[in-house]
VEXPA-859933 format. One record per atom (N, C-alpha, C): x, y, z. Coordinates in steps of 0.1 Angstrom, whole numbers, padded with zeros to 4 digits, always signed. Example, Ala and Ser with C-alpha at 12.3 -4.5 7.8 and 13.67 -1.06 7.14 Angstrom:
+0132-0057+0078 +0123-0045+0078 +0132-0033+0078 +0128-0022+0071 +0137-0011+0071 +0129+0000+0079 
end
This chain:
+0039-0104+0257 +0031-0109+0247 +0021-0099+0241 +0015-0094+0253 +0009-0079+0246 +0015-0069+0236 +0026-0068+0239 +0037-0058+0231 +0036-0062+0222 +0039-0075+0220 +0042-0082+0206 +0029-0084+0198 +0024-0092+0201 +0008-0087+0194 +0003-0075+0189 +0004-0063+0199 +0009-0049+0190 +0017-0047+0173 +0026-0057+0180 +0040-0052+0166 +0030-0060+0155 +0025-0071+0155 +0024-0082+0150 +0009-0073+0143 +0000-0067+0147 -0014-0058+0144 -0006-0046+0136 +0005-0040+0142 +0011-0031+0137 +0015-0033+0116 +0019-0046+0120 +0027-0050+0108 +0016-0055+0096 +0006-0061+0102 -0004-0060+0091 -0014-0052+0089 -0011-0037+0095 -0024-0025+0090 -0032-0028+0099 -0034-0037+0110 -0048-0035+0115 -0056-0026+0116 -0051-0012+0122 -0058+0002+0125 -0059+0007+0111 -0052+0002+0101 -0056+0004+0085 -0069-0001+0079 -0079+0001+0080 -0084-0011+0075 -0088-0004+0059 -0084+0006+0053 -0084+0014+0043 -0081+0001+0030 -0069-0008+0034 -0059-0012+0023 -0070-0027+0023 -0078-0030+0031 -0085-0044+0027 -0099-0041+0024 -0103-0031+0026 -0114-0026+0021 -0114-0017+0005 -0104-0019+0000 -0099-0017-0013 -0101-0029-0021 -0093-0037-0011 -0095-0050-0020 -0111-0058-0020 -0121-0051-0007 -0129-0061-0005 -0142-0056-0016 -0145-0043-0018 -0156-0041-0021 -0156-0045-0037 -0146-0043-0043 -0147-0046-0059 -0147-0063-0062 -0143-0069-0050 -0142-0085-0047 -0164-0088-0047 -0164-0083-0036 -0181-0081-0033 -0187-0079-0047 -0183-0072-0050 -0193-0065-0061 -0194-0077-0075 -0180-0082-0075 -0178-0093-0084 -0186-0105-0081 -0190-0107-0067 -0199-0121-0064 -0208-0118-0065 -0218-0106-0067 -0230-0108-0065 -0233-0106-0081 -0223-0101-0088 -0229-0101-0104 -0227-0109-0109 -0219-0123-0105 -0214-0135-0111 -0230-0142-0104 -0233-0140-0095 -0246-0150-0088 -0259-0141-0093 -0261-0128-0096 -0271-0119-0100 -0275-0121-0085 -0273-0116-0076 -0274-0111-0067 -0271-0117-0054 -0274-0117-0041 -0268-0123-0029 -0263-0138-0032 -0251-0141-0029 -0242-0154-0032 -0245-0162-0021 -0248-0158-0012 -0247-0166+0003 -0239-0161+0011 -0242-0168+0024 -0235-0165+0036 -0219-0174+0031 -0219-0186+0030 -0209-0189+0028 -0199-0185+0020 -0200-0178+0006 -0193-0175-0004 -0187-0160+0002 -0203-0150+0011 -0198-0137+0011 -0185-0140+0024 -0189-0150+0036 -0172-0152+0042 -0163-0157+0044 -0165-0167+0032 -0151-0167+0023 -0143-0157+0020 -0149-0151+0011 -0143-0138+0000 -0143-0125+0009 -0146-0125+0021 -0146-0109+0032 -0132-0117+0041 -0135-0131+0045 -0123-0133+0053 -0111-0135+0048 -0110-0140+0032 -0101-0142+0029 -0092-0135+0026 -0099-0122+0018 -0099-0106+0019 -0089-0099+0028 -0090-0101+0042 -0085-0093+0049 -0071-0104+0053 -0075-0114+0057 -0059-0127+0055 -0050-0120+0045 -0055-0118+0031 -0047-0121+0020 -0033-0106+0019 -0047-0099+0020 -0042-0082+0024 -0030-0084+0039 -0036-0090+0049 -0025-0091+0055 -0011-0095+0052 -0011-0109+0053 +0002-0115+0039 +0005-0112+0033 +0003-0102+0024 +0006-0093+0015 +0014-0080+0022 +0010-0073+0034 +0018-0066+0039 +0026-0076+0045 +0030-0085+0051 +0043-0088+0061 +0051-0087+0049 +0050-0097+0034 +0060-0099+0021 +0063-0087+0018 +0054-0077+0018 +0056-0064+0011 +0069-0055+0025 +0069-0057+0040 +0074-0051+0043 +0088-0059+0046 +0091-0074+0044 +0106-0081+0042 +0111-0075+0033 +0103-0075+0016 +0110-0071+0003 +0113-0057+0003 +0109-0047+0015 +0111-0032+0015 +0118-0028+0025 +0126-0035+0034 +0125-0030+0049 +0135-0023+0044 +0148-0027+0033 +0159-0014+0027 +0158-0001+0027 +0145-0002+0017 +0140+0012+0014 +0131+0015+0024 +0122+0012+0028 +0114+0016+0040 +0124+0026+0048 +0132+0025+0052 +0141+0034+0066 +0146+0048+0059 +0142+0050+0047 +0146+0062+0040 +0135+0070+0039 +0123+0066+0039 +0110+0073+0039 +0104+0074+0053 +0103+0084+0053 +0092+0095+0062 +0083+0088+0068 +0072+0084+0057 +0060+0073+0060 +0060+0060+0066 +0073+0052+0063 +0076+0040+0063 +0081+0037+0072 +0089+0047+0078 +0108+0044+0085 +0106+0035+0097 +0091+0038+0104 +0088+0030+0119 +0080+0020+0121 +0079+0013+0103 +0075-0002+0099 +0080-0013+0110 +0073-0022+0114 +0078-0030+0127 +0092-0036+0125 +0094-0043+0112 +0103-0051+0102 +0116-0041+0102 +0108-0028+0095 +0124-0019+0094 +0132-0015+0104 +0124-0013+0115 +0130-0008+0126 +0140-0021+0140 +0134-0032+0135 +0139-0043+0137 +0134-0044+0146 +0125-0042+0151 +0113-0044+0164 +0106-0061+0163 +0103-0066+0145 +0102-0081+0144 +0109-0084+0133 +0115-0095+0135 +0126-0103+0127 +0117-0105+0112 +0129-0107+0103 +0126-0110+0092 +0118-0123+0093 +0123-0135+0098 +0118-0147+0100 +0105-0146+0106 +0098-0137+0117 +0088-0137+0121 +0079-0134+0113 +0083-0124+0103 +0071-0114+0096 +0068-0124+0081 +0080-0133+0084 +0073-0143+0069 +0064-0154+0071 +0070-0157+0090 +0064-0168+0093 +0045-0166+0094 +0047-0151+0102 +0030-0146+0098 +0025-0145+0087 +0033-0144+0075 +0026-0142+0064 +0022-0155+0055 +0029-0165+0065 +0027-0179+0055 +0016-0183+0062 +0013-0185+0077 -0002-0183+0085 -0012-0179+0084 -0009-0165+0077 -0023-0160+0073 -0027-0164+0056 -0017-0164+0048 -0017-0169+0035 -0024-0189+0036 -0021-0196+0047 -0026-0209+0047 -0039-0209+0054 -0041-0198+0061 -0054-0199+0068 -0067-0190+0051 -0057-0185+0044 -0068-0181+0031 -0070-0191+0028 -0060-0198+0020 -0059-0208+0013 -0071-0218+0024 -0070-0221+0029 -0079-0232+0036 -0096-0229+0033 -0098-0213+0031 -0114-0203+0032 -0115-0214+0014 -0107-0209+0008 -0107-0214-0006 -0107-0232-0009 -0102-0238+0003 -0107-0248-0002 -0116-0258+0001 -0128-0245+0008 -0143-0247+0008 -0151-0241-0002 -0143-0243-0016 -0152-0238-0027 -0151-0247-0038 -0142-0246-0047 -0145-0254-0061 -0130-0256-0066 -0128-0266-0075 -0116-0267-0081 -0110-0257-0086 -0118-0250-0097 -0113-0238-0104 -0110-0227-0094 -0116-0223-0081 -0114-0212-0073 -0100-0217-0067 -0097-0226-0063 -0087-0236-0057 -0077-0231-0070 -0074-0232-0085 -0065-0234-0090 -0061-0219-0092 -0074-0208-0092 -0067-0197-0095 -0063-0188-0082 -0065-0193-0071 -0060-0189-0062 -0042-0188-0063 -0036-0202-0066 -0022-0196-0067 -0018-0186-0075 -0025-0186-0086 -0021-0171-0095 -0021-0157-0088 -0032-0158-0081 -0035-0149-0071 -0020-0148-0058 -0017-0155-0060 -0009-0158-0046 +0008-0155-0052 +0011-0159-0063 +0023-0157-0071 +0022-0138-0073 +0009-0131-0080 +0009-0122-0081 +0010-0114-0067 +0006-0113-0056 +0011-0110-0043 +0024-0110-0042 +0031-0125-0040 +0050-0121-0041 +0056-0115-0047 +0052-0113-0064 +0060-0104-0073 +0056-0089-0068 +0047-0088-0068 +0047-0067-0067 +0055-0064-0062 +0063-0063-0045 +0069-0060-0039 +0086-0055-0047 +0085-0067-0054 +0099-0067-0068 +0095-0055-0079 +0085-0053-0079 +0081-0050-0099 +0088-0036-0091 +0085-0031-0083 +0088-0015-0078 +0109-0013-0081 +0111-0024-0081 +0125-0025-0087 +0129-0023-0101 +0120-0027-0110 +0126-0031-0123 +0112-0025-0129 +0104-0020-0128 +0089-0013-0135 +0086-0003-0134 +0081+0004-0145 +0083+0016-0142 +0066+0024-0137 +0063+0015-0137 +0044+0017-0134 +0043+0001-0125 +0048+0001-0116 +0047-0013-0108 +0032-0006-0103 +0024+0002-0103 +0009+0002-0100 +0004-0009-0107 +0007-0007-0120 -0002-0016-0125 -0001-0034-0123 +0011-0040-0116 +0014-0048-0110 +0004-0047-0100 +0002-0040-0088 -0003-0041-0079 -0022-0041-0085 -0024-0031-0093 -0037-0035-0100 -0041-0048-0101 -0033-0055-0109 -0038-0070-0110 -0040-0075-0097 -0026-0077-0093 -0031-0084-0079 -0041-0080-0070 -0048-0066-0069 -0057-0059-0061 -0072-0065-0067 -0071-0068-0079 -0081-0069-0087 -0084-0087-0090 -0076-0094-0086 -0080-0107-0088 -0087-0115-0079 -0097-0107-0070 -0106-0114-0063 -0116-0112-0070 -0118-0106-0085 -0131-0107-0095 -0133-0117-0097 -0118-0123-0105 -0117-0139-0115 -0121-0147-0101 -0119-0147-0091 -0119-0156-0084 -0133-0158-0078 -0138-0146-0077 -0157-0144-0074 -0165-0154-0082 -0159-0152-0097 -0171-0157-0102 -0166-0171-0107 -0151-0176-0105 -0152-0188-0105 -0155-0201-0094 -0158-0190-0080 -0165-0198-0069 -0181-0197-0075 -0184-0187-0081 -0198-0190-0082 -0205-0198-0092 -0190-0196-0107 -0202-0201-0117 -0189-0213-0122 -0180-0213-0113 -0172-0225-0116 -0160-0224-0129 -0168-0209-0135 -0153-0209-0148 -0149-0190-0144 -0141-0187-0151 -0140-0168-0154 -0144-0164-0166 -0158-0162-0169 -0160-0156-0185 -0154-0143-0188 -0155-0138-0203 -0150-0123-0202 -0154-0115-0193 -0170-0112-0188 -0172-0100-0179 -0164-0101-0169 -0155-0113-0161 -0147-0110-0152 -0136-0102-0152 -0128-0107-0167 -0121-0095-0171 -0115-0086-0175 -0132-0085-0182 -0134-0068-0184 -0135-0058-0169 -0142-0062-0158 -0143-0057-0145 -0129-0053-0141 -0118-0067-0143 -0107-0066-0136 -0100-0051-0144 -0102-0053-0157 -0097-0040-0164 -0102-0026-0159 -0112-0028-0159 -0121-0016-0150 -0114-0009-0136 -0112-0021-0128 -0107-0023-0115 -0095-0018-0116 -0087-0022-0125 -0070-0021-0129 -0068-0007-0130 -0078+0001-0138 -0075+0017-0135 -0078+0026-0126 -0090+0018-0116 -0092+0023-0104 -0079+0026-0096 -0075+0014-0097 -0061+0011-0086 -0050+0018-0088 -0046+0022-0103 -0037+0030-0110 -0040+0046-0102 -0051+0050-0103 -0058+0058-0099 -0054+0062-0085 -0055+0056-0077 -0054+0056-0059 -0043+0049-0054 -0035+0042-0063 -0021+0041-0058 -0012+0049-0066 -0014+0056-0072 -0009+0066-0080 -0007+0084-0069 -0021+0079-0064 -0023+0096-0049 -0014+0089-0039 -0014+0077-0034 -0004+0073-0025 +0012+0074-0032 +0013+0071-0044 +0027+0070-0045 +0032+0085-0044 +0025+0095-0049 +0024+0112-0047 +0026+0116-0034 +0030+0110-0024 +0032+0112-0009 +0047+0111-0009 +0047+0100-0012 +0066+0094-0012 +0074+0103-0018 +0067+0107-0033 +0073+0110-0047 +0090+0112-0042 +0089+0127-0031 +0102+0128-0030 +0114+0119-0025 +0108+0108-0015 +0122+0101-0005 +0123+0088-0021 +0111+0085-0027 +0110+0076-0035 +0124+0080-0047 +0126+0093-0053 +0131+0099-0063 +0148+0098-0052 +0152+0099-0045 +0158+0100-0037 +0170+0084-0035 +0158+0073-0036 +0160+0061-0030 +0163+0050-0043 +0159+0056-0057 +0161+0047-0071 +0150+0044-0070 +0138+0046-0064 +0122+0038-0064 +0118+0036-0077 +0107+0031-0084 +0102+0036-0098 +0088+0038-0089 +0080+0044-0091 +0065+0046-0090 +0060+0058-0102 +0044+0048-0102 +0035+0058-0113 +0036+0073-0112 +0040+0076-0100 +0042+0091-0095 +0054+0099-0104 +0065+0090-0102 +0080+0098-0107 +0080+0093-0125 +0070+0082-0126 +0072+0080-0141 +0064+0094-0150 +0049+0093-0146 +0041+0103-0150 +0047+0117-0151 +0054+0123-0136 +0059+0140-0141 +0045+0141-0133 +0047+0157-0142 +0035+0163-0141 +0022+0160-0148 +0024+0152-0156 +0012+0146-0161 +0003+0134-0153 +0010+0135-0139 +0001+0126-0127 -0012+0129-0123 -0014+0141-0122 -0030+0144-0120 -0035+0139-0130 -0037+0147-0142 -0047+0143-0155 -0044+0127-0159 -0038+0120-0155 -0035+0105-0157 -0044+0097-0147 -0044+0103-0133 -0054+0099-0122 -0064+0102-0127 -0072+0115-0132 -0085+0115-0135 -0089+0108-0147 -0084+0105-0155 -0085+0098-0166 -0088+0085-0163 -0080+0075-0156 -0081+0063-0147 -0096+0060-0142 -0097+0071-0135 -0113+0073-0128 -0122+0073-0136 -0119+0080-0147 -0130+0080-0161 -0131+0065-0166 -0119+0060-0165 -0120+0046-0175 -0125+0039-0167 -0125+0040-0150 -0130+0031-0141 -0148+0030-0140 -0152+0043-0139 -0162+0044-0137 -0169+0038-0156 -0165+0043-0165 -0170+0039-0174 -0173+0023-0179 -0162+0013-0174 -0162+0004-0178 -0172-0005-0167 -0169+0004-0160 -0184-0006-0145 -0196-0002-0151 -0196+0007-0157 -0214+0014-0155 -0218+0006-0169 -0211+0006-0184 -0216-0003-0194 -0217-0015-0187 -0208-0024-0178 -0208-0037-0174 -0222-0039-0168 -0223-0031-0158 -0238-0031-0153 -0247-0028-0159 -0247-0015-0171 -0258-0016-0178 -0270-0026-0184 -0264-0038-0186 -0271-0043-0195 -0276-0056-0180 -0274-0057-0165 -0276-0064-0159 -0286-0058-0146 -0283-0048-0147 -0294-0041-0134 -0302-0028-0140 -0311-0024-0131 -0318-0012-0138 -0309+0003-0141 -0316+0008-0151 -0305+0017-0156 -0302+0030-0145 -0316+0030-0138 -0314+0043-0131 -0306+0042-0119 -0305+0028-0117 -0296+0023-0105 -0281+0026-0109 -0275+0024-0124 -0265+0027-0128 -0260+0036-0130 -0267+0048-0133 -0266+0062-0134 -0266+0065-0122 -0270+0067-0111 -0269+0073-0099 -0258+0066-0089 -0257+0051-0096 -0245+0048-0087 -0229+0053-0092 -0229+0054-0108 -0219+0064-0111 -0220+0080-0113 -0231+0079-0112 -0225+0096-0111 -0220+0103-0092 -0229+0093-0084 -0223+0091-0071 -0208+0090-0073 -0203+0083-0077 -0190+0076-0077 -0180+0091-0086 -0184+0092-0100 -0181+0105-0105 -0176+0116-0098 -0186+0123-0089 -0191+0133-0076 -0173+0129-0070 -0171+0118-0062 -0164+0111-0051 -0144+0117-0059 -0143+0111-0073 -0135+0115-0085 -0133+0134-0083 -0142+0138-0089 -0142+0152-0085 -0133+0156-0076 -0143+0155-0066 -0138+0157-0050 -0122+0155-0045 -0119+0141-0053 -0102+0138-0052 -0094+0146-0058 -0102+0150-0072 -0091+0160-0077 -0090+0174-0072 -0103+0178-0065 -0098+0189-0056 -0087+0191-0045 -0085+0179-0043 -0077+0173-0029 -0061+0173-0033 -0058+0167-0048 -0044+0163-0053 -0043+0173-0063 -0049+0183-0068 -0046+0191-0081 -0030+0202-0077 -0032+0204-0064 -0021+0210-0058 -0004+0201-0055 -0011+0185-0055 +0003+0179-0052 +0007+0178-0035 -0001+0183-0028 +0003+0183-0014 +0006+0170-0008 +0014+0161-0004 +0014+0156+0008 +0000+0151+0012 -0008+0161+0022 -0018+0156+0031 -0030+0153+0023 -0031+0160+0013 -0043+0161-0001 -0039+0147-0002 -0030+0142-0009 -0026+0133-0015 -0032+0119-0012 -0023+0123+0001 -0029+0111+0017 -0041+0107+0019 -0050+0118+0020 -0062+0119+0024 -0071+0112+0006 -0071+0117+0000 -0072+0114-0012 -0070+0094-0011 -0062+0091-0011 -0058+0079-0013 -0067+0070+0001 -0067+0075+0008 -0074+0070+0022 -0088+0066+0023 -0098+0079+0017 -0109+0081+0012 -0113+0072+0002 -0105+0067-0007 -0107+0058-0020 -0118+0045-0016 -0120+0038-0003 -0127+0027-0003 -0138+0033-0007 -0144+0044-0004 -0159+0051-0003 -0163+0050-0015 -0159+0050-0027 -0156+0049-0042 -0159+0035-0043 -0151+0030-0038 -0159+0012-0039 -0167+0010-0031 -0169+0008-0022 -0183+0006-0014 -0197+0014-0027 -0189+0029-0027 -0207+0034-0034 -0211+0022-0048 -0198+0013-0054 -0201+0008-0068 -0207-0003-0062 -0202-0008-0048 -0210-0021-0049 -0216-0017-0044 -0227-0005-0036 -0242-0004-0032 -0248-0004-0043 -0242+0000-0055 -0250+0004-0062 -0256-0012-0073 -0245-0019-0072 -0243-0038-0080 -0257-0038-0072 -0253-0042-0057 -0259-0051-0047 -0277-0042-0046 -0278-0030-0051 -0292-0027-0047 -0301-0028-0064 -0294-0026-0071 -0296-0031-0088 -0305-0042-0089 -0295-0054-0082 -0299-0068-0078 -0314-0068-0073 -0316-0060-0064 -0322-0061-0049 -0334-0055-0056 -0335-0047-0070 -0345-0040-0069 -0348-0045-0085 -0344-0053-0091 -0346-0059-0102 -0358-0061-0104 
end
């Protein structure tokens, strides 16, 4: 049982916690500006637990729909699923457990959070496909990464007005952004295998496409904020963020593998600084 519980932590990132702390802080950051500031205890663990559930579920689907391709890549090849260490049937059956144990966080909130949760949940199953037939399946995964905004503010204020998304758009090029440095690891077994990713579509125009991304991301959060928290809170929390951008492109301008890696890994830090900066805005209004 120990062993298996291993495979079973293995198979949803546990020791990762990079890939739900991606999804969590730009989720965060969306509840406290839909509430103008602390939501509650109950809203914030909702949206942190359901967060890491959902991310989970998301990896078991993502590694049934890949375990083909998974055994050709480097990174992948000793995925629990690919290696046949746990059955196809087990890794869906966890994923439908952790997907009903979200679903359940959500339906301690409101109708509207309740209805756009399946969208949320439809967008999870498709990504794993778009990587077949899309030639930027990032931006697939954007949406889906990014729809714990809509869902923030319609636990808080009951509907999704535009600022949600606008944020999500904001969000959407973040993601393009940092799953674009991850798909730059694979590039070669990916080009190899029929993959599509943002990586093999861009060329060499993948770097300056990531920094651009980062421009549109940071730009579209700091107007969004402007007109809701203090200004100097906004300026320092993107030029913080800016700084973090830099720094990445020192890391991937070369194309390396470990740059790449590391680059992509580092990315929560970028979200956490945006929502210190939402959550102390609030705090110091």
């Amino acid at each position: 049982m120990r062993e298996k519980l291993g495979l079973y932590l293995d198979l949803i990132r546990w020791n990762r916690p990079a890939g739900w702390l991606l999804l969590l802080w730009p989720t965060l950051s969306a509840l406290w500006i839909a509430a103008q500031g602390f939501p509650g205890w109950h809203l914030l663990a909702v949206f942190t637990l359901g967060t890491i559930l959902m991310r989970s579920a998301g990896c078991c689907a993502n590694d049934v729909a890949d375990r083909e391709f998974d055994r050709h890549v480097k990174r992948t090849a000793q995925r629990p699923v690919t290696r046949g260490a746990i059955s196809v049937r087990e890794a869906l059956l966890l994923g439908a457990v952790l997907a009903l144990a979200a679903f359940g966080l959500v339906l301690t909130t409101n109708a509207v959070t309740i209805a756009w949760s399946f969208a949320a949940l439809a967008i999870t199953l498709v990504y794993p496909y778009a990587k077949r037939f899309v030639s930027i399946p990032q931006a697939v995964l954007g949406i889906a990464f990014s729809f714990g905004i809509p869902m923030a503010f319609a636990a808080v204020q009951s509907r999704v007005p535009l600022v949600a998304w606008v944020l999500l758009l904001g969000n959407l090029f973040w993601v393009l952004a940092y799953d674009t440095e991850y798909a730059m690891v694979d590039r070669d077994d990916d080009v190899k295998i029929g993959m599509k990713t943002s990586a093999i579509t861009l060329g060499t125009a993948d770097v300056p496409v990531i920094m651009l991304c980062y421009f549109a991301y940071l730009c579209i959060w700091a107007v969004t904020m402007a007109g809701r928290i203090p200004l100097a809170v906004v300026l320092v929390t993107t030029g913080a963020g800016a700084a973090q951008a830099l720094w990445h492109y020192s890391l991937i301008r070369t194309r390396e593998r470990e740059g790449c890696f590391k680059a992509f890994r580092v990315n929560h830090w970028l979200g956490f600084t945006m929502f210190a900066g939402v959550a102390a805005g609030y705090a110091f209004r």
